[in-house]
N, C-alpha and C positions, 0 to 999 in steps of 0.2 A: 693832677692826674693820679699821681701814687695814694692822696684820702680818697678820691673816686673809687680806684682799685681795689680799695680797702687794705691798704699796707697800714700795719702798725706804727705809731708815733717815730717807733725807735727807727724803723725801717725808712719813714719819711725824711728824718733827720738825715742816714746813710746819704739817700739817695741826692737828696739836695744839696748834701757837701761834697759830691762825687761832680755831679756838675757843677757847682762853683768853680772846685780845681781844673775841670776840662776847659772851662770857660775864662780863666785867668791864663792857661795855657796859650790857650789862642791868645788872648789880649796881647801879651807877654811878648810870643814870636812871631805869629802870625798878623798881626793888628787886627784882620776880621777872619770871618768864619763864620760858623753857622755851630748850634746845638737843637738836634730834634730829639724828639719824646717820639715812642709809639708802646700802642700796646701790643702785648704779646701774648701768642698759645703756644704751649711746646705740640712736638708733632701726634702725640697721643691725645692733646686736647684735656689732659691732666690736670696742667699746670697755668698759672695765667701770671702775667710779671710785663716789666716793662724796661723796655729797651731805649738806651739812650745813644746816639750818633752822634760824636761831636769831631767837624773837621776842618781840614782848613788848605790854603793853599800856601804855606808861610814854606822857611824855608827848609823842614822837613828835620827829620832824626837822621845824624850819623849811625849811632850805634844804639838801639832799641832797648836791646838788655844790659848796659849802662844807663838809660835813664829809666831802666825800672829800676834800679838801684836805692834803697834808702841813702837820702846825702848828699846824691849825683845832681849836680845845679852844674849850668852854664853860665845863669845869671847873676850867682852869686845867692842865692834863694837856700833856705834847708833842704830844697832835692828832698822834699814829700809830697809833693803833687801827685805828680804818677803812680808811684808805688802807694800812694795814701787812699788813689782813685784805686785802681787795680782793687787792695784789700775789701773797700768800702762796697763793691758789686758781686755778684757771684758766679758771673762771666765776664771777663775781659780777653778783649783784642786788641792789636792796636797794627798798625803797618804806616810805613813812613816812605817816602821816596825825595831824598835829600834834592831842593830844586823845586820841589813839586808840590808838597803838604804833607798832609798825617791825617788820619783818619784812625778816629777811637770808638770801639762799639763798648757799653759798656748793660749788660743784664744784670735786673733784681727779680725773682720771682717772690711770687706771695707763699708765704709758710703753708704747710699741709695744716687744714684743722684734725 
């Protein structure tokens, strides 16, 4: 989707190691889950990029801004998942409900020429 888009190498590279990590996330705590692509306009119809959704029903974030932390592992990991997904996009969210899952939105838009 991101060569279709026309994102740059560099950009496809980003993008593909951002869901890797969302998706070894899930493996990790979740066992399943789900990661969706779409494509995106911003609301002026400007900008075009693509959105990635990755979520799950595992057993959710205690504390959110500890595991954006560089470091922060539960499972013994370097704890760069997150914060390594987060950097690698140019919008990140993420919302968790311990019990429940976590749900990660994660935006690249394409460069202005």
């Amino acid at each position: 989707m991101a060569v279709g888009l026309g994102f740059e190498a560099t950009d496809q590279t980003l993008i593909a190691t951002a869901i890797s990590e969302l998706a070894r996330n899930i493996l990790s705590y979740a066992r399943h889950g789900e990661v969706l692509l779409k494509v995106i306009v911003n609301k002026d119809g400007s900008r075009t990029g693509l959105m990635v959704v990755a979520r799950d029903e595992g057993p959710g974030i205690p504390n959110i801004h500890q595991a954006l932390q560089d470091g922060f592992s539960t499972s013994g990991s370097l704890g760069l998942g997150l914060p390594g997904a987060r950097r690698l996009m140019d919008e990140f969210e993420i919302s968790s409900v311990v019990g429940k899952g976590t749900s990660v939105i994660g935006r690249k838009w394409l460069k202005a020429i």
